[in-house]
N, CA, C and O atoms as a MOPAC input file, in Angstrom:
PM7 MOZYME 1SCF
protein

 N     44.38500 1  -121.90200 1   225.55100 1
 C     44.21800 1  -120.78200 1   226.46500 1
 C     45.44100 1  -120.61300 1   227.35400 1
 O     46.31500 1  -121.47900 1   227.30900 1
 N     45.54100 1  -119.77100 1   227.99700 1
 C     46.23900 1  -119.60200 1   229.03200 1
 C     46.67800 1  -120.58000 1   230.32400 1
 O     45.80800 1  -121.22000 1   230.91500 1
 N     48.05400 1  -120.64800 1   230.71100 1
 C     48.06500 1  -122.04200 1   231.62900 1
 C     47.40900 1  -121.73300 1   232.83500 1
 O     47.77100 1  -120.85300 1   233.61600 1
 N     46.16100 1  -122.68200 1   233.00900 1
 C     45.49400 1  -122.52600 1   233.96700 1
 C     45.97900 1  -123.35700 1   235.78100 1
 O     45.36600 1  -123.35100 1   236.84800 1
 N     47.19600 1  -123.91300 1   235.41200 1
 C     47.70600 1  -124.19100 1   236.79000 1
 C     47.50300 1  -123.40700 1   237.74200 1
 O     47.29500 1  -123.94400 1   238.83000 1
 N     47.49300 1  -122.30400 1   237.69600 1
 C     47.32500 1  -121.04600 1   238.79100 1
 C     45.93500 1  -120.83500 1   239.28900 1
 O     45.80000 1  -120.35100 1   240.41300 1
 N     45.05100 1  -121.09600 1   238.68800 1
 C     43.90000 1  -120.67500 1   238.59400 1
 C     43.06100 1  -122.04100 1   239.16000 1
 O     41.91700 1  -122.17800 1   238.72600 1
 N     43.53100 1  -122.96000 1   240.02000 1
 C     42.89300 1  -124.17000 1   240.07400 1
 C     41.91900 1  -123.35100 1   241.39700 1
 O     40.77000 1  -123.49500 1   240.97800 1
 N     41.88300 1  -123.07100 1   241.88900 1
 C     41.16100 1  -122.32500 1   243.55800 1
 C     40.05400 1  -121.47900 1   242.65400 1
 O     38.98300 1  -122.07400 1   242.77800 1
 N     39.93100 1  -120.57700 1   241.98200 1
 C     39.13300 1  -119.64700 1   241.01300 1
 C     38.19600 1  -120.16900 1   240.05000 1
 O     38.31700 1  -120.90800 1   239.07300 1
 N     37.15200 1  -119.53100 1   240.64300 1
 C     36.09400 1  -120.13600 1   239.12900 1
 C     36.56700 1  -119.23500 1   238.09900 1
 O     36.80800 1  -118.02900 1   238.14900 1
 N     36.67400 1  -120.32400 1   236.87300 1
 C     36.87200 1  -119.01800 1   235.17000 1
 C     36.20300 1  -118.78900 1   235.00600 1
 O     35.20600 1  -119.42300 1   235.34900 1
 N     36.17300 1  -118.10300 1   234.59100 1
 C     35.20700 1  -116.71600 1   233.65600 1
 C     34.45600 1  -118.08800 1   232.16800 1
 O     34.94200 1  -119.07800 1   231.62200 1
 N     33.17800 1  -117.39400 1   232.06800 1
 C     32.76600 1  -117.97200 1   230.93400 1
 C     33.02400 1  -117.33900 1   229.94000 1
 O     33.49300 1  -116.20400 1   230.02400 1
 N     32.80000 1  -117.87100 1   228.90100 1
 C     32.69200 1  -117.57600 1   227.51600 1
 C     32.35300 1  -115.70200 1   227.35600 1
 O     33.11500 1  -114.82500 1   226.95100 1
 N     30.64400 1  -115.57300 1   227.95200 1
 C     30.08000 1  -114.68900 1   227.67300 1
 C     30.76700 1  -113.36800 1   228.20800 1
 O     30.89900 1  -112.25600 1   227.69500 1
 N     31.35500 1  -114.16100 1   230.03900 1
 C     31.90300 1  -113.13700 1   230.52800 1
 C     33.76700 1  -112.31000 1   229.92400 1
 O     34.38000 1  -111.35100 1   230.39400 1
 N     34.08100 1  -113.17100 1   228.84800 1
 C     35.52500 1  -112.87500 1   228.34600 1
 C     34.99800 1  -112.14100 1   226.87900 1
 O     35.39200 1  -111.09000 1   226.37200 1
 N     33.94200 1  -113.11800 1   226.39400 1
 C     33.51400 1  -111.66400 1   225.41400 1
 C     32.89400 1  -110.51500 1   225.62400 1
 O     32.59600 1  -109.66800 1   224.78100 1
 N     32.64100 1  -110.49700 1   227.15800 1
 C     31.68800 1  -109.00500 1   227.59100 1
 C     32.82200 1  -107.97300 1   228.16600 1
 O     32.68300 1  -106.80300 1   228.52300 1
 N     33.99800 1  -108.80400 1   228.13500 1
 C     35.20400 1  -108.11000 1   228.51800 1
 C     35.64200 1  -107.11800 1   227.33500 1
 O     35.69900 1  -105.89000 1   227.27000 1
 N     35.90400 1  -108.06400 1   226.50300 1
 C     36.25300 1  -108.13300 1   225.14200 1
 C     35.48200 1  -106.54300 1   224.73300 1
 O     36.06200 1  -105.48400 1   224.97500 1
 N     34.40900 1  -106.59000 1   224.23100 1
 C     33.81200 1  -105.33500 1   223.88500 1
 C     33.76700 1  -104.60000 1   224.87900 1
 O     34.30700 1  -103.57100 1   224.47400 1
 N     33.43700 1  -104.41500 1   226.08000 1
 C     33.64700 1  -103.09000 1   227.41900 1
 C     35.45200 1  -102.70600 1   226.94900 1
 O     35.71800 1  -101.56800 1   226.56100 1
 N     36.04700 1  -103.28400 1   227.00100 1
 C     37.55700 1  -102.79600 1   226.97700 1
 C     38.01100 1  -102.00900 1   225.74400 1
 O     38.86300 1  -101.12100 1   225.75800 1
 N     37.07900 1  -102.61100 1   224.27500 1
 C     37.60500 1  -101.83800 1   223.54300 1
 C     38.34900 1  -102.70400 1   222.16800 1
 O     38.41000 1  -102.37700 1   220.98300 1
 N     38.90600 1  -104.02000 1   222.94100 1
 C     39.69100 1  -104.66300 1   221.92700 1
 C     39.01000 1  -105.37500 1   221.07000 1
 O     39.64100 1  -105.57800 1   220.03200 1
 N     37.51300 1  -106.02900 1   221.12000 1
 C     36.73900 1  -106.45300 1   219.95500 1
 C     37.00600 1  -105.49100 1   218.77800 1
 O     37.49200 1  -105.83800 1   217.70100 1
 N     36.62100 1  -104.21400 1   219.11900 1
 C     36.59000 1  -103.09200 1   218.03200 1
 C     38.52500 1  -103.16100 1   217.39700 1
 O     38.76400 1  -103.45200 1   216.22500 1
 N     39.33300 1  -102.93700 1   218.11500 1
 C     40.35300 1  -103.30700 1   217.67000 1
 C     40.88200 1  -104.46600 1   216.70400 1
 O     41.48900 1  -104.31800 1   215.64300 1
 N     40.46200 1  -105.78800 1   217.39900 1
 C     40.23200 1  -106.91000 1   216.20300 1
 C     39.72000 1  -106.65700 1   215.20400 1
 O     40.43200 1  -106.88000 1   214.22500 1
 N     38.33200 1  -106.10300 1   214.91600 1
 C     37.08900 1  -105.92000 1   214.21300 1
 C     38.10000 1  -104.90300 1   213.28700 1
 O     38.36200 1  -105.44400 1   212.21200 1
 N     38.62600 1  -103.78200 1   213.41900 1
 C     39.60400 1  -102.95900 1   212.73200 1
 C     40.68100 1  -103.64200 1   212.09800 1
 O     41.03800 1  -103.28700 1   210.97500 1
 N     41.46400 1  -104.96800 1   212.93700 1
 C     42.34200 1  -105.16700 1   212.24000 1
 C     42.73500 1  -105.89500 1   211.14900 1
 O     43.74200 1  -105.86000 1   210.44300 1
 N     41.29900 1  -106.85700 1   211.15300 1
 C     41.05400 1  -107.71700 1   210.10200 1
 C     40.14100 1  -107.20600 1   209.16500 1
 O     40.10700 1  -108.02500 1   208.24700 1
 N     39.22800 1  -106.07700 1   208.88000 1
 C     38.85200 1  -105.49800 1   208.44800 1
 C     39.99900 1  -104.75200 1   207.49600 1
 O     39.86100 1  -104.76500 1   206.27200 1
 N     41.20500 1  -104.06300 1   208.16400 1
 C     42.21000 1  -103.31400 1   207.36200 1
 C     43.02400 1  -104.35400 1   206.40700 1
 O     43.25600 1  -104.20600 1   205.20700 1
 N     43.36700 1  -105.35000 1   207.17300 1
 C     44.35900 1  -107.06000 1   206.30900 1
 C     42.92600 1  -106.80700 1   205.26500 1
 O     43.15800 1  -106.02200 1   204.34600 1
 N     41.61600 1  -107.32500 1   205.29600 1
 C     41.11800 1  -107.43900 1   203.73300 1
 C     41.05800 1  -106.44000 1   202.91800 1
 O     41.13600 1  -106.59700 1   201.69900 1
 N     40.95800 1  -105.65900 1   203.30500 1
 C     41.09400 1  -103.96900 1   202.06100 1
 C     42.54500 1  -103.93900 1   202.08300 1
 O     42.97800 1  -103.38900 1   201.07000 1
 N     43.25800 1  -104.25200 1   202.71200 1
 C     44.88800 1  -104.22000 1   201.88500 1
 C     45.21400 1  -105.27300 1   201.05300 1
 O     46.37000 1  -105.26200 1   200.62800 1
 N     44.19200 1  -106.56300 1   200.56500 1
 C     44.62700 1  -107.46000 1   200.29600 1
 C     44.31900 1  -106.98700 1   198.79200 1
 O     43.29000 1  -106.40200 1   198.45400 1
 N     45.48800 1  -107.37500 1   197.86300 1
 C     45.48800 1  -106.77200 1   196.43900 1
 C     44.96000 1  -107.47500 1   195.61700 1
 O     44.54800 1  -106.98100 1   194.56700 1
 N     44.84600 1  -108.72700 1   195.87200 1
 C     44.36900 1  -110.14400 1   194.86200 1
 C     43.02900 1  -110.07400 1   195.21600 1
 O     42.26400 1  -110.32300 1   194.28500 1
 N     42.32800 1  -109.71300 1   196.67700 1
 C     40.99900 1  -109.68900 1   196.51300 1
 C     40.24500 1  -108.37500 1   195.71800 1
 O     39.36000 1  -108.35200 1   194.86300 1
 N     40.92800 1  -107.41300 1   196.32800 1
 C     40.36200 1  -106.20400 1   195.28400 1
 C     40.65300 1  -106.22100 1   193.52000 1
 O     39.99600 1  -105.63900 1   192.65700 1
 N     41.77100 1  -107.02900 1   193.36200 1
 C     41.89000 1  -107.29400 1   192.13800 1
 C     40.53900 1  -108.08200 1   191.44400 1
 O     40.08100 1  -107.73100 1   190.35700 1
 N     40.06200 1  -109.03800 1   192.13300 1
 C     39.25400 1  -109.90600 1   191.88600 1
 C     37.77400 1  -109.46100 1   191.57700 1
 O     37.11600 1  -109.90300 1   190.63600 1
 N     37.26100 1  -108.36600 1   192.65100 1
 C     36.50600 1  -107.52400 1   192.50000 1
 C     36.34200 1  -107.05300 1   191.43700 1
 O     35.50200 1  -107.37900 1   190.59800 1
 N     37.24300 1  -106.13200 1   191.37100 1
 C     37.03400 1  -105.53200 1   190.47600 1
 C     37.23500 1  -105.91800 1   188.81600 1
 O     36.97200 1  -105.15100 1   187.89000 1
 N     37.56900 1  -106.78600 1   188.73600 1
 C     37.64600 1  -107.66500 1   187.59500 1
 C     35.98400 1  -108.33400 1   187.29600 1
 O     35.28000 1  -108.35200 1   186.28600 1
 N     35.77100 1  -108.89100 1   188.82300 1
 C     34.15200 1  -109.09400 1   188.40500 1
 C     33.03600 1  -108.01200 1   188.32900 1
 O     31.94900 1  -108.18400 1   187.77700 1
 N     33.48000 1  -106.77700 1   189.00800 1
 C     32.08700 1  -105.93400 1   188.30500 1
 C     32.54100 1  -105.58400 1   186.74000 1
 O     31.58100 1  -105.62600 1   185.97100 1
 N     33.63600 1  -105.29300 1   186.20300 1
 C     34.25600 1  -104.52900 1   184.94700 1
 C     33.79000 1  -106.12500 1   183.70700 1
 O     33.81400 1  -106.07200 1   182.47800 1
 N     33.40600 1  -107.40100 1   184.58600 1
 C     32.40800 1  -108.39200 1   183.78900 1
 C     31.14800 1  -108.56600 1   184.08700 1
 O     30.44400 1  -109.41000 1   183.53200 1
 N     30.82200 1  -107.91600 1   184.83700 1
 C     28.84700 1  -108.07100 1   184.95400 1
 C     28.52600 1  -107.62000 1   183.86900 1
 O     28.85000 1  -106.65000 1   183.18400 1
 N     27.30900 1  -109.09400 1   183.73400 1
 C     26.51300 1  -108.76400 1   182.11600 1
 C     26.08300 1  -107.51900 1   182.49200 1
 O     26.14400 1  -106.81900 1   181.48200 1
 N     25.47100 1  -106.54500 1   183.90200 1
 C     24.85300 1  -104.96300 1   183.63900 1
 C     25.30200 1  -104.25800 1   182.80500 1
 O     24.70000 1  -103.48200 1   182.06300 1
 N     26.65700 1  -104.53500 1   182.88600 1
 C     27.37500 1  -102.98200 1   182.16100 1
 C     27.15000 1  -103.77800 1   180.03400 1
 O     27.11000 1  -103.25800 1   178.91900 1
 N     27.08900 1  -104.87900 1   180.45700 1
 C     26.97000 1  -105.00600 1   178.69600 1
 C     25.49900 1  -104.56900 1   177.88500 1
 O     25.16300 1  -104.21500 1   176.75500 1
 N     24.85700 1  -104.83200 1   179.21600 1
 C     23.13100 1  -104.46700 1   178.60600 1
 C     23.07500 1  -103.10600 1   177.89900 1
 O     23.77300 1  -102.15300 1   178.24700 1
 N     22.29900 1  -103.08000 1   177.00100 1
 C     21.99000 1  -101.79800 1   176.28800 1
 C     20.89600 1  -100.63600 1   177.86300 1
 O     20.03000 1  -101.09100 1   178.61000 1
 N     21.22500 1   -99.74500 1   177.83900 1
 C     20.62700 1   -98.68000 1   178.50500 1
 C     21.18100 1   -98.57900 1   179.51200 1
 O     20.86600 1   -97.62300 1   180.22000 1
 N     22.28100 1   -99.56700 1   180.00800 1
 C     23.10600 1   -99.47200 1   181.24300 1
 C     23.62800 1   -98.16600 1   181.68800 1
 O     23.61600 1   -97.80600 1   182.86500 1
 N     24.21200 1   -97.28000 1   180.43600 1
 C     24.50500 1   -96.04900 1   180.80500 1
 C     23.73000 1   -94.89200 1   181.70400 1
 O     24.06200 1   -94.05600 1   182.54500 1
 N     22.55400 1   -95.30100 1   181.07400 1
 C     20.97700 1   -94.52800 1   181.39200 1
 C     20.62900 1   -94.74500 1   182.96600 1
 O     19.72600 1   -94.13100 1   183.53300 1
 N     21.43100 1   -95.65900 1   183.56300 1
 C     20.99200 1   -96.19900 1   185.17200 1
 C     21.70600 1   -94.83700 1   185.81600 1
 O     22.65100 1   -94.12000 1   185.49000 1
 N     20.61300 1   -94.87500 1   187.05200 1
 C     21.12900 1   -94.08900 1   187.88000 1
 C     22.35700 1   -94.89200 1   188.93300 1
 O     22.18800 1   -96.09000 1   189.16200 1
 N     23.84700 1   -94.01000 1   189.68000 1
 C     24.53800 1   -94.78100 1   190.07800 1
 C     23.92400 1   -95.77000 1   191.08000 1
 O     24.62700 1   -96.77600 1   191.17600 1
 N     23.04900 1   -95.78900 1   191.69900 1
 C     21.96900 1   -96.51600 1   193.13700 1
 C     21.80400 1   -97.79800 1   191.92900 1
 O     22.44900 1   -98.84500 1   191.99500 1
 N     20.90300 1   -97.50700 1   190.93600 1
 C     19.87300 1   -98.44100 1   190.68700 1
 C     21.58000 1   -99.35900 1   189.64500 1
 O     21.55000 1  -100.57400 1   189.84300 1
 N     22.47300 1   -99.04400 1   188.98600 1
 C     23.45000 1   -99.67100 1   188.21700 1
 C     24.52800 1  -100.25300 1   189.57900 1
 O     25.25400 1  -101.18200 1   189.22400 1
 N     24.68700 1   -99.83500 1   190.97300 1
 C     25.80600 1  -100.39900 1   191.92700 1
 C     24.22100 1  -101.56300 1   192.24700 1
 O     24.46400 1  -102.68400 1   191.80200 1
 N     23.19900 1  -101.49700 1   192.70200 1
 C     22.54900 1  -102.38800 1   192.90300 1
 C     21.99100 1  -103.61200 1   192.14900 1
 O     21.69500 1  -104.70000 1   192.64200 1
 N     21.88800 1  -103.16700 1   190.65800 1
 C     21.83100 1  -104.44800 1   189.29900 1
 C     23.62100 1  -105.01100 1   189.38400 1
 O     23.81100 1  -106.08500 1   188.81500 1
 N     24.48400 1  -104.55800 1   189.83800 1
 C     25.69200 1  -105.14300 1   189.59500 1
 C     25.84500 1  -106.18500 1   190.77700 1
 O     26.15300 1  -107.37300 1   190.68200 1
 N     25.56900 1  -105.48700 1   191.86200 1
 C     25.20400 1  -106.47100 1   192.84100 1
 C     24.51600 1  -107.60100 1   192.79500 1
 O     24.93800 1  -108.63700 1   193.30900 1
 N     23.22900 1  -107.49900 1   192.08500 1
 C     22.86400 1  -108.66500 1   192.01300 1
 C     22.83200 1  -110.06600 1   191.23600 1
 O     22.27000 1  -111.15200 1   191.38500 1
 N     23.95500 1  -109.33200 1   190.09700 1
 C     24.82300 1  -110.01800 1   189.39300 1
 C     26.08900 1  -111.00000 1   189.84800 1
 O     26.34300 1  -112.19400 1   189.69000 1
 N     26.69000 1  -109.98200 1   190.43300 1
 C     27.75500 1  -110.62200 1   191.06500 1
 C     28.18500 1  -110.90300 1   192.86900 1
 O     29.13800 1  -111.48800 1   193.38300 1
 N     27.00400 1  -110.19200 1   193.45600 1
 C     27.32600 1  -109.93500 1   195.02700 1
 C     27.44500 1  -111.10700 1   195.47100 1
 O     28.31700 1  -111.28500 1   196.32100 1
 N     26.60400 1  -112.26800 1   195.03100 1
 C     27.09500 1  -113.40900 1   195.90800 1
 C     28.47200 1  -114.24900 1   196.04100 1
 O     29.00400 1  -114.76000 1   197.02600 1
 N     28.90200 1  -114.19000 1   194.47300 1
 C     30.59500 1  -114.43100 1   194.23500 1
 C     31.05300 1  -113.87600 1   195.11800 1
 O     31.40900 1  -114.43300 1   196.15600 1
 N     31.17700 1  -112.08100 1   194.77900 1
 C     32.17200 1  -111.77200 1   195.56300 1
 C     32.18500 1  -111.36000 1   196.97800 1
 O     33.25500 1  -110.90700 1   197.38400 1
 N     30.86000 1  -111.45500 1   198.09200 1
 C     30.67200 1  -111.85600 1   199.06500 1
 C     31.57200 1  -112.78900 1   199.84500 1
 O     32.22900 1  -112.73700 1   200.88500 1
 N     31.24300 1  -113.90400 1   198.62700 1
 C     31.46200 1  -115.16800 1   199.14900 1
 C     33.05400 1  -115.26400 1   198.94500 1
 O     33.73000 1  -116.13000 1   199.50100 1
 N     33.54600 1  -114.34500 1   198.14300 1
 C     35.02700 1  -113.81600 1   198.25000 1
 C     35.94400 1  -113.32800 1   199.36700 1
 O     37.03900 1  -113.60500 1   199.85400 1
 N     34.85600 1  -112.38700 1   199.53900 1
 C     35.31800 1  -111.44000 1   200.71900 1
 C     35.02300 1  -112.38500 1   202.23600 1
 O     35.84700 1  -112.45700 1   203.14800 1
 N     33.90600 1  -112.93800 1   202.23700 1
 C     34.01400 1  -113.79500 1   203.44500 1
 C     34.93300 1  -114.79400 1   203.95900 1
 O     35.09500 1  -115.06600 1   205.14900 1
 N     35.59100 1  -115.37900 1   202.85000 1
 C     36.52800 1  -116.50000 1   202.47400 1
 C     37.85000 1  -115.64200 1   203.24400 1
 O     38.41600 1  -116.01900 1   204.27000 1
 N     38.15300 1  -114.45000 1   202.49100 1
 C     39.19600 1  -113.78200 1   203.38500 1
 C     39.16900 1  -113.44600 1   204.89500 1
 O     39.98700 1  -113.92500 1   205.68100 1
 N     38.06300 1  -112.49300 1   205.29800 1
 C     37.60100 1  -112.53700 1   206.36200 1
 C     38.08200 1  -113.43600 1   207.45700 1
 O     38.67700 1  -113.13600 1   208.49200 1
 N     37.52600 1  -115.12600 1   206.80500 1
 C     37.73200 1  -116.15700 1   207.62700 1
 C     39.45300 1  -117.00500 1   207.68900 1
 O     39.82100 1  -117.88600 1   208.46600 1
 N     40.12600 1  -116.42200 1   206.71400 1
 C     41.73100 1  -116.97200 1   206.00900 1
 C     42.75700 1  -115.70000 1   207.29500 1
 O     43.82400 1  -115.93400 1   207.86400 1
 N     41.86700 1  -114.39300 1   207.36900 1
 C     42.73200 1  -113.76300 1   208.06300 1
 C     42.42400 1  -114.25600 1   209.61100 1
 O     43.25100 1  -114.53800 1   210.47800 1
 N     41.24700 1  -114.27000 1   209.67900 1
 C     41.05700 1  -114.62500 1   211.26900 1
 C     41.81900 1  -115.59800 1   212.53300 1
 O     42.11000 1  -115.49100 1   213.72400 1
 N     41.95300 1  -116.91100 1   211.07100 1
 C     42.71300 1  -118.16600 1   211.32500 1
 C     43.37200 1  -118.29500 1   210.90800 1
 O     43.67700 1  -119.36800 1   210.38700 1
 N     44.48300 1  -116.50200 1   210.86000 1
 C     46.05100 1  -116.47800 1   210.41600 1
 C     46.72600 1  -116.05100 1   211.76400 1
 O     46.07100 1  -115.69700 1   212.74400 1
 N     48.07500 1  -116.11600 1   211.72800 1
 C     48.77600 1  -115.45200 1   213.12200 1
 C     48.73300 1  -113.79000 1   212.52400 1
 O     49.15000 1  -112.93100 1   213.30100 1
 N     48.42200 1  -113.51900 1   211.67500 1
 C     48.71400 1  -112.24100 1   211.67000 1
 C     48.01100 1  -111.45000 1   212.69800 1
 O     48.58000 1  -110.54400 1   213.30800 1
 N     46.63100 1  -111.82000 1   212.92200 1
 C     45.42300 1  -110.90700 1   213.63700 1
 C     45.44500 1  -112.15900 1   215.10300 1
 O     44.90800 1  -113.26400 1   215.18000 1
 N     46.34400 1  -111.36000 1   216.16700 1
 C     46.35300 1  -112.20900 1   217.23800 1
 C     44.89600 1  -112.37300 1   218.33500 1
 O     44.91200 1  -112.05100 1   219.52300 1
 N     44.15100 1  -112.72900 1   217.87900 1
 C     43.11700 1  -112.68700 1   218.50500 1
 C     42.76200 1  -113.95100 1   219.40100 1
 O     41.80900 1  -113.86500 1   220.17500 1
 N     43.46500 1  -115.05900 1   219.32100 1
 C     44.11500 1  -115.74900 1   221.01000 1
 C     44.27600 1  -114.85600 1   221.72400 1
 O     43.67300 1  -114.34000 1   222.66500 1
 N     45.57500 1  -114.63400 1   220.94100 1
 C     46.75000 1  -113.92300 1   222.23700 1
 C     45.95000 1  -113.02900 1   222.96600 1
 O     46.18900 1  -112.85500 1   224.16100 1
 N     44.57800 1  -112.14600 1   222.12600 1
 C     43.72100 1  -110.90900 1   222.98400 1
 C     42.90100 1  -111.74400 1   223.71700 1
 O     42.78800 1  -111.43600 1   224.90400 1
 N     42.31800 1  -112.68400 1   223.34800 1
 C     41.20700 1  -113.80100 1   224.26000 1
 C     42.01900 1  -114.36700 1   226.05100 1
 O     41.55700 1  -114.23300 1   227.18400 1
 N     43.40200 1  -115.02200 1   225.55600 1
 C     44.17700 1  -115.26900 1   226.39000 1
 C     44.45700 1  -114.03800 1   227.40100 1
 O     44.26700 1  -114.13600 1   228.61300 1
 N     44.90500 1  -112.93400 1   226.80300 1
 C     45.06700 1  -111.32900 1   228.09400 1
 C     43.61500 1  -111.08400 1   228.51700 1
 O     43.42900 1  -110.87600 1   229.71500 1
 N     42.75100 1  -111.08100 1   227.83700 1
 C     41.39000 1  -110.61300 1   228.83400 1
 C     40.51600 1  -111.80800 1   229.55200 1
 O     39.35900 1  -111.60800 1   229.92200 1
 N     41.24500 1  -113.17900 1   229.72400 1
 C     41.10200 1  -114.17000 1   230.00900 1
 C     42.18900 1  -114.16700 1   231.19200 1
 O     41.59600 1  -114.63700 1   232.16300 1
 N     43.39200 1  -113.88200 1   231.52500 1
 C     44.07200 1  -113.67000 1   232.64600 1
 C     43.76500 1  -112.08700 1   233.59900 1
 O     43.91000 1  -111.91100 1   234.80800 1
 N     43.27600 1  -111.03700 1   232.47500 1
 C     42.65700 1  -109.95000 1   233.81400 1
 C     41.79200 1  -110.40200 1   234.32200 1
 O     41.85600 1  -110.47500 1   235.54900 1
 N     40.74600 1  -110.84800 1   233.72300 1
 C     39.34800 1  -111.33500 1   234.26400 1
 C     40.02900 1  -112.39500 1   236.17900 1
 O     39.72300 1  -112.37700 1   237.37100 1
 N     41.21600 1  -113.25500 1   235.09700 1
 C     41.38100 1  -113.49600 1   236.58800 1
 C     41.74400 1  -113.37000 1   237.65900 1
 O     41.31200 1  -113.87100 1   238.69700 1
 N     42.98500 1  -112.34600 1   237.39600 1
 C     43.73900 1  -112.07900 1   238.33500 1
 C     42.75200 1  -110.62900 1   238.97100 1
 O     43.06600 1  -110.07600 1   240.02500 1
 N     41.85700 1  -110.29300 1   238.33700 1
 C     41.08800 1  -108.82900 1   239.33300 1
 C     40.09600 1  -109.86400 1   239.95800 1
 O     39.04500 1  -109.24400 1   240.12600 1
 N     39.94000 1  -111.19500 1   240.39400 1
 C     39.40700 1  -112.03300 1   241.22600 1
 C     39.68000 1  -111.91100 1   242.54300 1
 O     38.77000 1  -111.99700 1   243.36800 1
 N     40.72000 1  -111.73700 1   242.83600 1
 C     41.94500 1  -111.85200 1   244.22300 1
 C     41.11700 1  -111.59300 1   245.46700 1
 O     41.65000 1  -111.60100 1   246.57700 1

């Protein structure tokens, strides 16, 4: 966190109160956007995807054609959604606990307003 030498006289802010910051200000949604955009730009995961629905046994079954798009995106799903869930979550969590998506550095700034509008 932030060097708290300054802050020895000041009660900190809790947890709840730096994430209640966090969403009132705006920048959760910002995070939430920016790691959201890093996994849909990521080419090896959409590659991956889509490699596993273009192999779900659905599409090999006889009458597959005959599905409506709802009821054939939902049999594919339940073919493969947990893989690639468990794909997409894997990234999710690889970008989060990358420097790319500074989300310290945002914890740390709404962790020093919180204190300095103390005064």
């Amino acid at each position: 966190m932030a060097d708290l030498g300054d802050y020895d006289m000041r009660r900190q802010p809790t947890a709840a109160e730096v994430v209640g910051r966090l969403k009132d200000d705006g920048d959760f949604d910002a995070l939430r956007r920016a790691i959201i955009r890093k996994v849909k730009d990521n080419e090896v995961l959409r590659n991956n995807i889509i490699a596993e629905v273009k192999q779900s046994m659905v599409l090999s079954e006889d009458g597959s054609e005959k599905f409506k798009l709802k009821e054939l995106s939902d049999a594919i799903f339940q073919d493969v959604g947990s893989k690639i869930m468990g794909q997409i979550s894997d990234e999710v969590w690889s970008v989060i606990q990358s420097k790319e998506t500074d989300i310290r550095g945002t914890v740390e700034v709404i962790f020093n307003r919180i204190m300095n509008s103390e005064h």
